[in-house]
C-alpha positions in Angstrom: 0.0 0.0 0.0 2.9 2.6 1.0 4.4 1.9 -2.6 1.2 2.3 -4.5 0.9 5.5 -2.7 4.4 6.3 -3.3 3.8 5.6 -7.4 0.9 7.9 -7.2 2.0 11.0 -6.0 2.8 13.3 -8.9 5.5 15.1 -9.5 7.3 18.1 -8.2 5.9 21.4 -9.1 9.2 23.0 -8.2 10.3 22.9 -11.9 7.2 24.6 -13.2 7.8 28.3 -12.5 11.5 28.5 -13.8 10.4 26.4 -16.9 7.5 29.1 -17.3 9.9 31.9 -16.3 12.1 30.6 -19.1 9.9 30.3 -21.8 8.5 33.8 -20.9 11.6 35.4 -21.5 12.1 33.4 -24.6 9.2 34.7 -25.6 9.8 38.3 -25.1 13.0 38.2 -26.3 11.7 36.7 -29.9 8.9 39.5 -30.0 12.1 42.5 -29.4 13.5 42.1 -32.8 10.0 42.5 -34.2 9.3 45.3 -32.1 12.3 47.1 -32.7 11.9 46.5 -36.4 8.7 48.7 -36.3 10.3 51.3 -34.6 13.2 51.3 -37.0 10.6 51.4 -39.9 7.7 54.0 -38.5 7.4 56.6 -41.3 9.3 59.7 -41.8 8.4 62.3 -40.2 7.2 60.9 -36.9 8.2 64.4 -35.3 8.8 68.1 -35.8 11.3 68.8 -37.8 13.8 71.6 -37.2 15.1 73.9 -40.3 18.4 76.1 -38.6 18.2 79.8 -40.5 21.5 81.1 -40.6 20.5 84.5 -40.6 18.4 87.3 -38.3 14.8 86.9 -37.9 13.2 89.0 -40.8 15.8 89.0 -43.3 15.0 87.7 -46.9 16.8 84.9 -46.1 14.8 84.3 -43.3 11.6 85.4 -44.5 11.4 82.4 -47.6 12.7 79.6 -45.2 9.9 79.8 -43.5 7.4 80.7 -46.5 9.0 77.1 -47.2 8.8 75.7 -43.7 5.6 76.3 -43.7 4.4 74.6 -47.1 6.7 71.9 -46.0 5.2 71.2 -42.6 2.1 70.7 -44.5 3.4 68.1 -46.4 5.2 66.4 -44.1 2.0 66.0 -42.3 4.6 67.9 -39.3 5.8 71.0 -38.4 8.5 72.3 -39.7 10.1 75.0 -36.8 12.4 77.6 -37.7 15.7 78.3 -35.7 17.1 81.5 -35.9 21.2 80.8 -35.2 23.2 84.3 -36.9 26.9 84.6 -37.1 30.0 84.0 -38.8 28.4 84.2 -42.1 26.5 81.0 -41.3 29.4 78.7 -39.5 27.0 79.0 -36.1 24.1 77.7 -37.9 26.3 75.4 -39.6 28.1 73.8 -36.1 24.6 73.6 -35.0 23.5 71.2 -37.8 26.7 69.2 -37.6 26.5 68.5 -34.3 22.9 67.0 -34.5 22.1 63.3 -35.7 22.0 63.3 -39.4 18.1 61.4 -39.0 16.5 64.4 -41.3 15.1 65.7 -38.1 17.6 69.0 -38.7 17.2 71.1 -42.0 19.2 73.9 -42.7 19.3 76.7 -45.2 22.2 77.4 -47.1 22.8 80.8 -49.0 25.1 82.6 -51.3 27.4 83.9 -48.5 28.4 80.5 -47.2 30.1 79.7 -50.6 32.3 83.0 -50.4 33.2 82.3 -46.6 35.8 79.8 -46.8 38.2 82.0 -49.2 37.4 85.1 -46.9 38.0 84.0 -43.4 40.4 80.7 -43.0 38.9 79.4 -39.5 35.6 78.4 -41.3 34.7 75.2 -39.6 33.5 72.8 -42.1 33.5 72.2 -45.8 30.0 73.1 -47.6 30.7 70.3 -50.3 31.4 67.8 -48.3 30.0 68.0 -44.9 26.4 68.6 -46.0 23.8 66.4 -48.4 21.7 68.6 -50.7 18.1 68.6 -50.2 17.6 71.2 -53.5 17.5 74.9 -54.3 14.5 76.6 -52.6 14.8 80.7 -54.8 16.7 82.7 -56.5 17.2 86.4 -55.9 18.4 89.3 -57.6 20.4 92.2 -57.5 20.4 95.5 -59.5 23.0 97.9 -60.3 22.4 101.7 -59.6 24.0 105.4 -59.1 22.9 108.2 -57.0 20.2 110.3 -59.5 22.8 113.5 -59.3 25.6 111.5 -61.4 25.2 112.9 -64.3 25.9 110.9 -67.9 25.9 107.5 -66.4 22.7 105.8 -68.4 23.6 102.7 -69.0 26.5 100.0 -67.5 28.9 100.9 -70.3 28.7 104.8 -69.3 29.2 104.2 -66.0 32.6 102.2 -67.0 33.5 104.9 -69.1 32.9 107.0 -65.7 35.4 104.9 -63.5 38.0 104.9 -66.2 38.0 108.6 -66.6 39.6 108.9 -63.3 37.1 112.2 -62.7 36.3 111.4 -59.2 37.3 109.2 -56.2 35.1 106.3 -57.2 33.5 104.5 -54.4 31.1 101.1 -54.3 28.9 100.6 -51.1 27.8 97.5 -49.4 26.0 96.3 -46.8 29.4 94.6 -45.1 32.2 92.5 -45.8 32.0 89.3 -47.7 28.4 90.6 -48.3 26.5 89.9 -52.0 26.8 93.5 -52.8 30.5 93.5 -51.9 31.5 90.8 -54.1 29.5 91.4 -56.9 31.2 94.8 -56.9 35.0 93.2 -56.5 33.6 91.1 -59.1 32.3 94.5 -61.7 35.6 95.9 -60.7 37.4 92.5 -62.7 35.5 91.9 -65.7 35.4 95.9 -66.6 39.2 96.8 -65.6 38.0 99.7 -63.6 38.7 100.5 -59.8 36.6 101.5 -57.1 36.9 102.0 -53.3 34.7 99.3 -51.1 33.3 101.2 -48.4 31.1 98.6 -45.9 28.0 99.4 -43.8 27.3 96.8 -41.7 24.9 98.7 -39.2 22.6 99.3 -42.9 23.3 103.4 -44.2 24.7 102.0 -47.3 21.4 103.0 -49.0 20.7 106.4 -47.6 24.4 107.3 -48.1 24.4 106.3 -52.0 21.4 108.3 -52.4 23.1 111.1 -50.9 25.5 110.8 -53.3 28.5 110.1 -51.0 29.1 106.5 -53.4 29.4 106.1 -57.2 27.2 102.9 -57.5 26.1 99.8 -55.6 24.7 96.2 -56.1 21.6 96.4 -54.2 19.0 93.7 -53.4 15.7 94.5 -55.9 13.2 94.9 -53.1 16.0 97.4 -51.1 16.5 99.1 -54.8 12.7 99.5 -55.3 12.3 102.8 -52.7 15.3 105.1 -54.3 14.4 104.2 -57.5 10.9 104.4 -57.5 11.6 108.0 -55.7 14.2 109.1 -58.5 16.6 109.0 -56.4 18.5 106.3 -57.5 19.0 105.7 -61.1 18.9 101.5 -62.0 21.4 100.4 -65.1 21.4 96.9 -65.1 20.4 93.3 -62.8 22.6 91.1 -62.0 20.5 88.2 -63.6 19.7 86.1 -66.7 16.3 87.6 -67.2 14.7 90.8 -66.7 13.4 90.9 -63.4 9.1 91.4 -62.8 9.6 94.4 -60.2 11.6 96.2 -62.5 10.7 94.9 -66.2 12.2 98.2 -68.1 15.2 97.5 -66.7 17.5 95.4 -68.5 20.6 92.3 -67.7 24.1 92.8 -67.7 23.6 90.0 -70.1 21.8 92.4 -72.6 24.4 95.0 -72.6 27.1 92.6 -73.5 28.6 92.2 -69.7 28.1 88.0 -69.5 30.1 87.3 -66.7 28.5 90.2 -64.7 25.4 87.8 -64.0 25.5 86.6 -60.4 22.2 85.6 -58.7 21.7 85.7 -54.9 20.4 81.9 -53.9 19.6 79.6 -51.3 18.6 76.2 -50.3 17.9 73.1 -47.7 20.5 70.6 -46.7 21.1 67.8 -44.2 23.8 66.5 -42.2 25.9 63.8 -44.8 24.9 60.8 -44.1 21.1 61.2 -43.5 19.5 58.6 -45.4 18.3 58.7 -48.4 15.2 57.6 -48.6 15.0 60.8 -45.7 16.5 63.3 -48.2 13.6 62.0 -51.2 11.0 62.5 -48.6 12.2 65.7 -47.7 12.8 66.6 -51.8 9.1 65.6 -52.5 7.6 68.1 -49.6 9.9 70.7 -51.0 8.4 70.1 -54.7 5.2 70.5 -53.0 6.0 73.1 -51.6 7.2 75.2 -54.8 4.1 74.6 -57.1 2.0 76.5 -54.5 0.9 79.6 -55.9 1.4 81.2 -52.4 4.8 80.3 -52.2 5.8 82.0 -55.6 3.6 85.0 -54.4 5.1 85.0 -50.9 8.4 84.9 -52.5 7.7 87.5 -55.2 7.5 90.2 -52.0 10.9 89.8 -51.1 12.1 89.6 -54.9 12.5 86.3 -55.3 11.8 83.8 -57.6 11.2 79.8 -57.0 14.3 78.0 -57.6 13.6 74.2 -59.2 16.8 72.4 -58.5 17.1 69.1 -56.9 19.8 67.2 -54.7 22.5 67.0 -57.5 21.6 70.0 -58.9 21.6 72.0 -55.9 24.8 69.9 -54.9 27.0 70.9 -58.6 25.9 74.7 -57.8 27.0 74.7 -53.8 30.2 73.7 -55.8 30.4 75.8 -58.5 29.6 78.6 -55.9 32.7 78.1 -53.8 35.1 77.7 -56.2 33.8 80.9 -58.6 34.2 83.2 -55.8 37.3 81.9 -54.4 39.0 83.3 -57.7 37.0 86.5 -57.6 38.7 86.8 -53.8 42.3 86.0 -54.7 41.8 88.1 -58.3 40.6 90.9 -56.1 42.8 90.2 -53.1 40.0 90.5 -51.1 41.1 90.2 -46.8 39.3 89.3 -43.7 38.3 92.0 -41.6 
């Protein structure tokens, strides 16, 4: 009897709960690769997006990012949130973008100015070919050549040449600072039409009011900045910088047009990423930007400022960045142009 009681008894349960823990675990550890798989693969944009302005708040610059951030976000089906970060002719906003993950969660906007910096100042941080993937061209924008009304004779680009080379007056160009658009498309006049003419810089913004005064020969201005003086009489406009005539200012015409070719040089900027953002990231981010440009409000929006919708993609925008920095590090060296 005490062995058939014996036989009966049924095993030990002590086995049961580490067996149980065991599989449990094994079971949660084959559902992690699964579950981190769907993270991985949740669809871009699954967050707000950042775009880093290099420039004040209310500049032009400024003013189409976010015309574009805007349109973007809408895309996206996320916001896209604007980061003003000024200074050293974009190398904060720059360091600010490089030191982010390059996840397409951090846009920036790149612009003429960048290209010139690294022949300018030699400290410049990073490389703009290399250390940043092209997301495309977002406008173009345009300057326009002009005189003070009270210069007498000077009609047209080729009179104010003949002007320069007369040696009648101290000749003088103004700009709104160093390193600026205006000042290097004057350094670059100065080279293609053999004539000389003092850079004087006004970084705290009298560069206008002065030329209209008289106290400067000419300047390169920015259209919409033009439009006042001109519109006033008291600034007389000979020529844009551009391919094409420009809308604001349709009786005026190109260098191109009065035989000065390598006088055109259109303001531009763009979006980039971090290199190494993926790139199925950087088409994602190139299809919201396409969106973005065939709104009617963007070109109108743009149009204000005196800008036009730029249409290039990745390797477009990519060849120009590099075009960019290599065309105006010969107009520095031909012009001997220092840091200041």
């Amino acid at each position: 009897m005490k062995h058939a009681q014996t036989s009966n008894i049924t095993p030990a349960p002590a086995a049961t709960p580490y067996l149980s823990r065991r599989q449990a675990l094994a079971a949660v550890g084959s559902l992690l690769p699964a579950s981190l798989g769907w993270a991985q693969s949740s669809p871009y944009p699954n967050k707000p997006v950042r775009l880093v302005v290099p420039t004040p708040a209310g500049t032009p610059i400024d003013i189409v990012s976010r015309v574009y951030a805007q349109r973007m976000g809408e895309a996206l089906g996320q916001p896209v949130v604007v980061e003003n970060k000024a200074g050293a002719t974009g190398a904060v906003g720059g360091q600010a973008v490089l030191q982010s993950a390059p996840d397409g969660y951090t846009l920036m906007t790149l612009f003429m100015p960048m290209a010139v910096a690294p022949a300018i100042y030699p400290k410049v941080p990073f490389d703009l070919r290399t250390a940043f993937e092209p997301v495309g061209q977002t406008a173009w924008s345009y300057n326009v050549l002009v005189v003070p009304s009270s210069l007498a004779g000077v009609q047209s680009v080729k009179d104010l040449v003949g002007h320069l080379r007369s040696g009648t007056e101290q000749a003088s160009y103004a700009s709104g600072g160093h390193g600026t658009p205006a000042h290097l498309i004057g350094a670059l006049f100065g080279l293609k039409t053999d004539t000389k003419a003092l850079h004087v810089p006004y970084p705290t913004g009298q560069s206008t009011t002065n030329l209209m005064a008289g106290r400067h020969t000419f300047m390169f201005l920015a259209v919409p900045s033009a439009l006042p003086g001109i519109q006033s009489g008291k600034l007389r406009a000979l020529a844009v910088a551009a391919d094409r005539r420009v809308g604001s200012l349709p009786q005026v015409p190109t260098m191109a047009e009065q035989g000065y070719l390598e006088l055109v040089a259109r303001d531009w900027q763009g979006f980039a990423v971090r290199r190494g953002t993926p790139k199925d990231v950087i088409a994602r981010l190139m299809s919201a930007l396409d969106v973005a440009r065939k709104d009617v409000k963007t070109v109108e929006a743009l149009a204000s400022v005196g800008a036009d919708v730029a249409l290039g993609g990745p390797d477009q925008f990519g060849q120009h960045v590099g075009a960019e920095v290599e065309r105006w590090a010969e107009v520095v060296r031909a012009a001997n142009i220092k840091a200041e």
